[in-house]
C-alpha positions, 0 to 999 in steps of 0.5 A: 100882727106878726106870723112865726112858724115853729118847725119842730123835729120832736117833742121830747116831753108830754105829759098831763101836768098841772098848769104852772105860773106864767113866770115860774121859771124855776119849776120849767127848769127842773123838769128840764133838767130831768131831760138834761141832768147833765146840762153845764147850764140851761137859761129860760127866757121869753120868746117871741111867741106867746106861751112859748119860751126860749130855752138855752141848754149848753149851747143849743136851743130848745123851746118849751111851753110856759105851762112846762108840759111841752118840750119842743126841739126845732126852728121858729122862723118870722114868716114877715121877715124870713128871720131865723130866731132859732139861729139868731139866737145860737149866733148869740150863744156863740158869739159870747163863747167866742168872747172869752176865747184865748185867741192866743192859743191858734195857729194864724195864717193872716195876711197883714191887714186883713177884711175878715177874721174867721176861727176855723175848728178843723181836724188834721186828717180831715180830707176837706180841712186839708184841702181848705188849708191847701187854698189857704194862701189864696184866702189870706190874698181874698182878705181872709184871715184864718185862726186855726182852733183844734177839734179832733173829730174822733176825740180826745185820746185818738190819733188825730188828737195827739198829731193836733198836741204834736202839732201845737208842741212843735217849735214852728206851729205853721210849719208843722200844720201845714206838714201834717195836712199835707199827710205827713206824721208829725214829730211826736211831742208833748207839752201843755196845750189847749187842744182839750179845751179847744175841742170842748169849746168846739162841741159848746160852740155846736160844732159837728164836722169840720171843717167849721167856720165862724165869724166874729159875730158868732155866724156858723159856716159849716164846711169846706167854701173856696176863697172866692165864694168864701169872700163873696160870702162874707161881703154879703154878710158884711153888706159890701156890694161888688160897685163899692169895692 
């Protein structure tokens, strides 16, 4: 028999409502989205719990329970095997928003051939993104390729989104990110660019604070991790012990 642990941080629905069909999805779903009528999309599955299902909203996951009286925000941890299923599921999320990314539209510092490939959402005037892109030769001589994707933190419209299009717009993108990390006030330009979408795709991908790093297999990292202890960090995601490098 295995052991869950539900660790919940609220209940956001209670209320004396008849029992639904086990299965009757659809009728959880529209209670849910009196919660949420603004979700782009909300996806209901079984959990490993009985009684409990998964919910999917955007890309964050709730649970509810299959009589659709209890809304439940929080993490279930397999007590056998110490396995986040609340984070397993999001590394799912994001590895499918990952997929349909336009890796096209980053700004890439890389060594040549490269062990890890990390997208990095990061804010220009962020103090730890700058001092992240600082290091970020030293990451490229770890193995570590970065793929730079926009996430302005105070939002679109602001200051450190226009610096972000300048930055983009500009005739040498690395040049002129390295430059704006370094406090330096881009050359303002303007010219079709991802930088919305990017910060979009950023808050679906659950990310809050920048710098924020993700792995090809939808792992968050949030914050700033030096070189070393980043590429150490991957190894052991990875499974490579220090004897077989």
């Amino acid at each position: 028999m295995r052991h869950y642990k539900v660790l919940m941080s609220g209940l956001l629905l209670a209320a004396s409502i008849p029992a639904l069909a086990q299965d009757d999805y659809s009728v959880v779903e529209e209670r849910i989205r009196t919660l949420a009528p603004n979700a782009s999309s909300i996806a209901i599955s079984e959990s490993p719990i009985e009684g409990i299902l998964m919910v999917q909203i955007g890309g964050d996951i709730y649970y509810a329970t299959s009589d659709g009286q209890f809304l439940i925000q929080g993490r279930v941890m397999n007590m056998e095997t110490r396995e986040d299923l609340t984070e397993t599921a999001k590394s799912k999320v994001r590895r499918e928003l990952l997929a349909g990314m336009d890796t096209s539209q980053q700004i890439t510092f890389s060594p040549e051939n490269p062990d890890y490939e990390l997208t990095v959402f990061t804010d220009i005037d962020c103090g730890y993104c700058r001092k992240l892109h600082a290091q970020v030769d030293e990451y490229n001589e770890s193995g570590i390729a970065i793929h730079y994707m926009a996430f302005p933190r105070a939002g679109i419209g602001s200051h450190s989104y226009e610096k972000a299009v300048s930055v983009w717009c500009a005739a040498d993108q690395q040049a002129a990110l390295t430059q704006a990390k370094l406090g330096a006030e881009p050359d303002p330009e303007q010219c079709e660019n991802p930088i919305a979408e990017q910060y979009e795709l950023g808050k679906a991908l659950g990310v809050t604070g920048t710098p924020a790093l993700l792995t090809p297999d939808g792992t968050l990292i949030p914050g700033f991790v030096p070189p070393e202890k980043l590429r150490a960090r991957l190894d052991e995601m990875a499974g490579v012990s220090a004897a077989s490098e």
